[in-house]
Residue frames relative to the residue before (quaternion, step in Angstrom):
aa qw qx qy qz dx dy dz
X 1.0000 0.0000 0.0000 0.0000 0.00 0.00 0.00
X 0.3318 -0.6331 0.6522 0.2525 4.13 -0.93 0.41
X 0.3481 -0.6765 0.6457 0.0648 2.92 -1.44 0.91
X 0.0244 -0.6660 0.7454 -0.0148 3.86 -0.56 0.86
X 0.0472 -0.6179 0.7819 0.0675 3.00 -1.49 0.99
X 0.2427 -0.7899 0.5597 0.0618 3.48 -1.25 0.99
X 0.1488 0.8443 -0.4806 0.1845 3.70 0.16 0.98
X 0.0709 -0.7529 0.6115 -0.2328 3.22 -0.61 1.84
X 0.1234 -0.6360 0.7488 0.1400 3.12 -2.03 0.18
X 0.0317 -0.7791 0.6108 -0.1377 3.20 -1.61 1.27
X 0.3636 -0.7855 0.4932 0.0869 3.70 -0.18 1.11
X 0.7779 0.3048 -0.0044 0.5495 3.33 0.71 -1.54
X 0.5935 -0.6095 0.4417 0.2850 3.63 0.84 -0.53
X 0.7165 0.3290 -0.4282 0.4416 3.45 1.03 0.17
X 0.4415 0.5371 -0.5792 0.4256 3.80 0.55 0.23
X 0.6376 0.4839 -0.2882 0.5256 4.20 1.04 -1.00
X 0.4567 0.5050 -0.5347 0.5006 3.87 1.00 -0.19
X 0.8160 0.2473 -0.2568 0.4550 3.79 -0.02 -1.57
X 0.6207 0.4434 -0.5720 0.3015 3.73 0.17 -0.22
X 0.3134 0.6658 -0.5389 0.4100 3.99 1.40 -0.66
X 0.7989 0.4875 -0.1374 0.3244 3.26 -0.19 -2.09
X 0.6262 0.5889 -0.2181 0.4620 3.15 0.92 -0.86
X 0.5627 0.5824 -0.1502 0.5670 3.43 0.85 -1.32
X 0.7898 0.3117 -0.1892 0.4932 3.79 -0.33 -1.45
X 0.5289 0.7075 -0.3562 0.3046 3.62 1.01 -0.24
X 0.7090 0.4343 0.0226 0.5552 3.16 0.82 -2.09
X 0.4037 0.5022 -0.4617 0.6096 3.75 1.77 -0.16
X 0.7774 0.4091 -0.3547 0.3200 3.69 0.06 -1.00
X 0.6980 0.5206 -0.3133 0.3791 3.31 1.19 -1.26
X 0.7294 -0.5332 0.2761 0.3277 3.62 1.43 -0.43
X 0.3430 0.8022 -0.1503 0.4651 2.19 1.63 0.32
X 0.2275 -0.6133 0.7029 0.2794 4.40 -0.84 0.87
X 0.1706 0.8168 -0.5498 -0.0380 3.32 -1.48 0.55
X 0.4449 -0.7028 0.5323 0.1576 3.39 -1.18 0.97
X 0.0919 0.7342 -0.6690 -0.0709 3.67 -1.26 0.21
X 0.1848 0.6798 -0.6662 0.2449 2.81 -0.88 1.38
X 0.3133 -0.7246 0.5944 0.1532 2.84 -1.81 1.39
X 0.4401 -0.7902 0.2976 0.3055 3.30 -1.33 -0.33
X 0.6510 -0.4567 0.1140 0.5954 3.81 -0.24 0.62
X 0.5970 -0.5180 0.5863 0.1776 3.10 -1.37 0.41
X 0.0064 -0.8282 0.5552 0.0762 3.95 -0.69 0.53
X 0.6023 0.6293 -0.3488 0.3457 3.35 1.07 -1.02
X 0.4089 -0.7575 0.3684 0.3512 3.74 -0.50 0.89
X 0.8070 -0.2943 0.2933 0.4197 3.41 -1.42 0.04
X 0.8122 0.3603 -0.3260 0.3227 3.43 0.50 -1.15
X 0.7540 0.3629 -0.3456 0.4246 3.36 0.94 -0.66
X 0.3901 0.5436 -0.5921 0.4492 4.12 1.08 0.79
X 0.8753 0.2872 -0.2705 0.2796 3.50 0.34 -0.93
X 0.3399 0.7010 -0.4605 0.4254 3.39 1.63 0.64
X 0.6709 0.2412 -0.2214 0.6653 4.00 1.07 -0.28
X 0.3985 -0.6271 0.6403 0.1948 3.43 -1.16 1.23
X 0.6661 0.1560 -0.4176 0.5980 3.96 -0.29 -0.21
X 0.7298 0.2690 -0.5504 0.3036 3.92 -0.88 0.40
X 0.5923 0.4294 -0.4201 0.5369 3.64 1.09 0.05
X 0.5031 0.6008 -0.4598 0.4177 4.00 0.96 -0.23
X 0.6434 0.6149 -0.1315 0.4367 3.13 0.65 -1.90
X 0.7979 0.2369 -0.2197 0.5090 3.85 0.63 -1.21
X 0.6525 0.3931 -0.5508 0.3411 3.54 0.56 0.00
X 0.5538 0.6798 -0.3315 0.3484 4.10 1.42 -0.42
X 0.6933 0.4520 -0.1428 0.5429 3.14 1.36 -0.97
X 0.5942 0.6881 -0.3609 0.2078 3.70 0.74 -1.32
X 0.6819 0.2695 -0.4095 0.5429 3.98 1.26 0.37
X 0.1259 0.6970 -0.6433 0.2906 3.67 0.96 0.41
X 0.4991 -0.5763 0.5980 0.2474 3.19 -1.74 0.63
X 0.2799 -0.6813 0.6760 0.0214 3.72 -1.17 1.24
X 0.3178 -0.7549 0.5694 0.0703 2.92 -1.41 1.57
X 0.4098 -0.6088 0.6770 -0.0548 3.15 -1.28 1.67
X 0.5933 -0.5777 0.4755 0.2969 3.38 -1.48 1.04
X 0.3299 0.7917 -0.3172 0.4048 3.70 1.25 -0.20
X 0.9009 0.1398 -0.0512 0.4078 3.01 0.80 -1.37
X 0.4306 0.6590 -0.3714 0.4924 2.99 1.54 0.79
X 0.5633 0.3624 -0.2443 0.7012 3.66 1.61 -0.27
X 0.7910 0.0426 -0.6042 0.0858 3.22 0.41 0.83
X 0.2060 0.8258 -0.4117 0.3258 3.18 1.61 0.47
X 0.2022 -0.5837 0.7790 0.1077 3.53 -1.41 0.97
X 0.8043 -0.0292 -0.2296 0.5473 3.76 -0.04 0.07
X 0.2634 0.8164 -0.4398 -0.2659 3.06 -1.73 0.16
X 0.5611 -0.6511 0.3915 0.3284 3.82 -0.75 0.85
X 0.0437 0.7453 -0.6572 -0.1036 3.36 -1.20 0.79
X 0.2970 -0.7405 0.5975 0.0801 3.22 -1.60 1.20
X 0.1665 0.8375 -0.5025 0.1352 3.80 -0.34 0.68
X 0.2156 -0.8021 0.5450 0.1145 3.68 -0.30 0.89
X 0.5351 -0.7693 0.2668 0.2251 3.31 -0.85 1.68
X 0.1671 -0.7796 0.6027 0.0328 3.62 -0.54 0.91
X 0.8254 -0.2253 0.1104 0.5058 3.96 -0.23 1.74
X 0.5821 -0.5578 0.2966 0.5119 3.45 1.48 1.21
X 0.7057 0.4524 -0.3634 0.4064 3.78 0.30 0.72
X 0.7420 -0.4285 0.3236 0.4015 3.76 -0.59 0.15
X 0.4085 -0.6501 0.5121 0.3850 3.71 -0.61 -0.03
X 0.3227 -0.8213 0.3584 0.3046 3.44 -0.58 0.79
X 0.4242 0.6105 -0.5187 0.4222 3.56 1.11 0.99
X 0.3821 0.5082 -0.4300 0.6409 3.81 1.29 -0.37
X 0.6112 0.6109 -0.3949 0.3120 3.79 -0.21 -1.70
X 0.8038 0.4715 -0.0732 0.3552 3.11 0.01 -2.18
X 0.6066 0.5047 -0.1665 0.5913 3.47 1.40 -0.82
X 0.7930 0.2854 -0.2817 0.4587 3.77 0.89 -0.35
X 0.3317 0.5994 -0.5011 0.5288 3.58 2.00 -0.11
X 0.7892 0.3252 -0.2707 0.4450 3.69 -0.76 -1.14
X 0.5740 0.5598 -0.4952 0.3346 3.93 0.27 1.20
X 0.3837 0.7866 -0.4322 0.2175 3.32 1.74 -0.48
X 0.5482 0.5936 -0.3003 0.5068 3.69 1.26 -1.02
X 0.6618 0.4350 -0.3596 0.4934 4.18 0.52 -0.48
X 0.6610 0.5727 -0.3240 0.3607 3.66 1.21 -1.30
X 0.3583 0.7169 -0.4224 0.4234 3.22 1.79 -1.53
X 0.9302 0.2548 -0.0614 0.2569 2.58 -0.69 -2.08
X 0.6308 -0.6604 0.3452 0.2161 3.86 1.14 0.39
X 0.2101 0.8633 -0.2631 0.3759 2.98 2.54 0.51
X 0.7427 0.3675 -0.1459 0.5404 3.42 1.15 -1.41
X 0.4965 0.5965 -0.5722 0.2650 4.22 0.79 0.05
X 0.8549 0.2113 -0.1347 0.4542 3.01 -1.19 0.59
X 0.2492 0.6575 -0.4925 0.5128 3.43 0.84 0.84
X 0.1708 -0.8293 0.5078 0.1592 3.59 -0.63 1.50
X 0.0108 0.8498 -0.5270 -0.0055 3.82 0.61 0.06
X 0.0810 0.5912 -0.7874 0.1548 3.80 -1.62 0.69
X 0.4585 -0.6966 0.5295 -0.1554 2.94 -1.59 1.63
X 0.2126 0.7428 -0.6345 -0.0235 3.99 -0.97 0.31
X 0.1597 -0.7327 0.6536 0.1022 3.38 -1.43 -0.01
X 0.3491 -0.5927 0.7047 0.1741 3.38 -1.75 0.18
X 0.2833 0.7005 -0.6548 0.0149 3.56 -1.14 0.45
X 0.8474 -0.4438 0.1371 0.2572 3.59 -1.96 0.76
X 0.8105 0.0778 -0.0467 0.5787 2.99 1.64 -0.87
X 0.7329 -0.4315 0.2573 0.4588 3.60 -0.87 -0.31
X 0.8780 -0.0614 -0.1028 0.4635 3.23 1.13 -0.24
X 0.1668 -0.7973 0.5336 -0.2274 2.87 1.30 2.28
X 0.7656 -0.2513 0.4458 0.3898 3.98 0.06 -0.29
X 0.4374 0.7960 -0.4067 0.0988 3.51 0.91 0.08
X 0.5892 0.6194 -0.1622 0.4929 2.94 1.58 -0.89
X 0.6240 0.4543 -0.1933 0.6057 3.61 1.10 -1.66
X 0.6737 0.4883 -0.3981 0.3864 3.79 0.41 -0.25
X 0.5876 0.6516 -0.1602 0.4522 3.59 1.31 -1.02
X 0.6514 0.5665 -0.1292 0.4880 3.27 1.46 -1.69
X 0.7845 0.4927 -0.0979 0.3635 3.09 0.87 -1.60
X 0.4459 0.6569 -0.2254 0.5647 3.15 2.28 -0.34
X 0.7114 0.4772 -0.2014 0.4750 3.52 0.80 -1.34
X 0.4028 0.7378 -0.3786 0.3875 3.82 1.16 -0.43
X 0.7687 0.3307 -0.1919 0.5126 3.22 0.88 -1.63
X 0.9194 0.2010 -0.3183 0.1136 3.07 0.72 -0.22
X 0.1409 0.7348 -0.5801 0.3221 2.92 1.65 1.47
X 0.7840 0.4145 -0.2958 0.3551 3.87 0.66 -0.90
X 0.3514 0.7641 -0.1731 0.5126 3.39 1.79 0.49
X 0.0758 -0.7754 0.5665 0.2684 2.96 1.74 -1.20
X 0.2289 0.7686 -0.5584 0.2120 3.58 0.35 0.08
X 0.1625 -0.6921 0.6092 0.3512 3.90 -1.16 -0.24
X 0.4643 -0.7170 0.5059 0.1197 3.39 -1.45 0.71
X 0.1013 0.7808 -0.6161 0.0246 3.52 -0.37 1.08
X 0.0998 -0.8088 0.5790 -0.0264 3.38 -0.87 1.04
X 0.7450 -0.3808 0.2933 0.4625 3.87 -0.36 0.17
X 0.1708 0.8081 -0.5049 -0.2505 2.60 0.49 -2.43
X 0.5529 -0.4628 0.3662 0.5882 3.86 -0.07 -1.24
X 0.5596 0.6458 -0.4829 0.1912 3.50 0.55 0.36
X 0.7802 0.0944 -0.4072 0.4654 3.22 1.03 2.08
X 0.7946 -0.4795 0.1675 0.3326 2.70 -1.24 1.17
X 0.6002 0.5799 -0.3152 0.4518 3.60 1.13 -1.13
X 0.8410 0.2984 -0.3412 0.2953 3.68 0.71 -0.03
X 0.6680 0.4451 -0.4834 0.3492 2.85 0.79 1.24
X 0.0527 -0.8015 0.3740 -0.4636 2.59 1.27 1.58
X 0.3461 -0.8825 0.1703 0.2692 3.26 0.44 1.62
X 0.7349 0.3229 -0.1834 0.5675 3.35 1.63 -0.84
X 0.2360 0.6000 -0.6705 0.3670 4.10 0.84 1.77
X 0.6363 -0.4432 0.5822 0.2445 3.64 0.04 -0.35
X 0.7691 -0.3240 0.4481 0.3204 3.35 -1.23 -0.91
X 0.6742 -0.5133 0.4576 0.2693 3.67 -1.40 0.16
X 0.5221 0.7378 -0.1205 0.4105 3.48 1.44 -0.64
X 0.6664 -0.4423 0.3577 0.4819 3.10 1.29 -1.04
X 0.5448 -0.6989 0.3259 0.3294 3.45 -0.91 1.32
X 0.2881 -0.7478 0.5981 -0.0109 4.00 -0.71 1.63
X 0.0217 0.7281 -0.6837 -0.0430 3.32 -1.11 0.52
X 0.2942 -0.7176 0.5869 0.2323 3.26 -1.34 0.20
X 0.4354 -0.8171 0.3626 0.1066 3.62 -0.81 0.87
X 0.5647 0.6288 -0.2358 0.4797 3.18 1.70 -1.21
X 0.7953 0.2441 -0.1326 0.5388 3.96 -0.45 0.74
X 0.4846 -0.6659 0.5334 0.1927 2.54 -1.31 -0.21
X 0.5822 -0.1037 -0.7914 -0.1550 1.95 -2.18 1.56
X 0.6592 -0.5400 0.3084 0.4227 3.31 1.19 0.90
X 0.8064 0.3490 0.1383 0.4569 3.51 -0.16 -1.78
X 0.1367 0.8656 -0.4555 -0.1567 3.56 1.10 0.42
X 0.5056 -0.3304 0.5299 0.5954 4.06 -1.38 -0.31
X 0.6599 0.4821 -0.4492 0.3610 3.91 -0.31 -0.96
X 0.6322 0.4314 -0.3565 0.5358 4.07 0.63 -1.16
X 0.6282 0.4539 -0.4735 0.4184 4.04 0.37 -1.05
X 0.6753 0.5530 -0.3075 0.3790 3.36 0.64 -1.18
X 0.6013 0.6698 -0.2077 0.3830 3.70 1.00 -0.89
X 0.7278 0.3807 -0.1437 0.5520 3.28 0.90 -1.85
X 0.6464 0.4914 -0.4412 0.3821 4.10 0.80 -0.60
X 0.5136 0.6712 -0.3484 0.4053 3.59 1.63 -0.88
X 0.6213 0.5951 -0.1955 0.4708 3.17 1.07 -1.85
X 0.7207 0.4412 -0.4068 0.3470 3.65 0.23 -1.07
X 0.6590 0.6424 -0.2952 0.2568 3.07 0.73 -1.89
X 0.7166 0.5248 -0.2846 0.3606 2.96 0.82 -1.64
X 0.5084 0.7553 -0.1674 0.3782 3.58 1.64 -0.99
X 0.7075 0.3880 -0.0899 0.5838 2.80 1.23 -1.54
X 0.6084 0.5124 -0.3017 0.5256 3.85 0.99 -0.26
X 0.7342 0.4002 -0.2294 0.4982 3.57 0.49 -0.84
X 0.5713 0.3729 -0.4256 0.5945 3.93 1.43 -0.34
X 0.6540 0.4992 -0.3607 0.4393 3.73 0.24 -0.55
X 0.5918 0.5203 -0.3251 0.5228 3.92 0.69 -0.46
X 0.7005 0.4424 -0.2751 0.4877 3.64 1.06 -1.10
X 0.6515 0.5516 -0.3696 0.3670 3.29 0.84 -1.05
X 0.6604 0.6131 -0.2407 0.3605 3.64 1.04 -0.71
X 0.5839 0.5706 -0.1952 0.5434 2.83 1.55 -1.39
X 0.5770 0.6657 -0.2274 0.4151 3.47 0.78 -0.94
X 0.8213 0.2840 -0.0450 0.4927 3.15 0.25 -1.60
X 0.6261 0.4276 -0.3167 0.5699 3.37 1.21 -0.25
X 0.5241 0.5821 -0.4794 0.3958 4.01 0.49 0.16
């Protein structure tokens, strides 16, 4: 069986809409799977200054946190991170800083991994946020699976980009059906392309 370990941050609650999806996906494709977010840094005063990011953290706040643990054992994994000034959030960040010790040890090769985000507008940084994700895991040695166009569902007017499944947040309904559709594409394929390797792998 492949092991996906899905592990996101979400403030407001739509980056946790697509990692859901995401998750229940790679369940379907066959996938064992983890969800887990990561810790929260931002202090108290400035969560409860925005009613839906203080909703969001008081729903989630016993969610299972992801521990370098569960990055050794995952064959694929999804990251969810809503774009902060076209860059990653720096709770994702902080959570991918403290891995150098797995890279050391050659923990993170081959690792199949693919990435989405959520940002205010249409062209808040989605793209540069996705990119700026993939950085880490070129030095990972990691492989990169991204959508790309290899389904119909992404060209779907409100997916964003080839890169990786994009929502917009501002309005409503935030979370579109077209993005749910997007990220389950995204996993599968994830979950197919880590499973192909794993064979290949174990069969070399």
């Amino acid at each position: 069986m492949t092991n996906v370990a899905v592990i996101y941050y979400s403030s407001t609650g739509n980056v946790h809409k697509l990692a859901v999806a995401a998750a229940a996906a790679a369940e379907k494709a066959g996938a064992e799977v983890r969800l887990l977010r990561v810790p929260e840094l931002a202090p108290e005063s400035a969560i409860n200054a925005k009613e839906a990011w203080a909703k969001h953290h008081a729903e989630t706040k016993d969610s299972p946190v992801a521990t370098l643990d569960d990055l050794v054992w995952a064959d694929a994994i999804l990251f969810g991170t809503p774009t902060r000034y076209g860059l990653p959030a720096a709770q994702l960040k902080q959570f991918i800083d403290t891995t150098g010790g797995l890279w050391h040890e050659g923990k993170l090769t081959n690792k199949v991994v693919s990435s989405f985000t959520s940002t205010a507008t249409a062209h808040g940084g989605q793209e540069s946020t996705l990119l700026a994700l993939n950085n880490t895991f070129y030095h990972w040695s990691s492989i990169i699976v991204p959508p790309g166009y290899a389904n119909q569902i992404q060209f779907a007017a409100t997916n964003g980009n080839p890169y990786g499944t994009s929502s917009v947040s501002s309005g409503e309904p935030g979370v579109t059906d077209d993005n749910l559709g997007a990220i389950e594409f995204q996993a599968r394929r994830t979950v197919e392309i880590a499973t192909a390797l794993k064979r290949g792998l174990e069969a070399a």
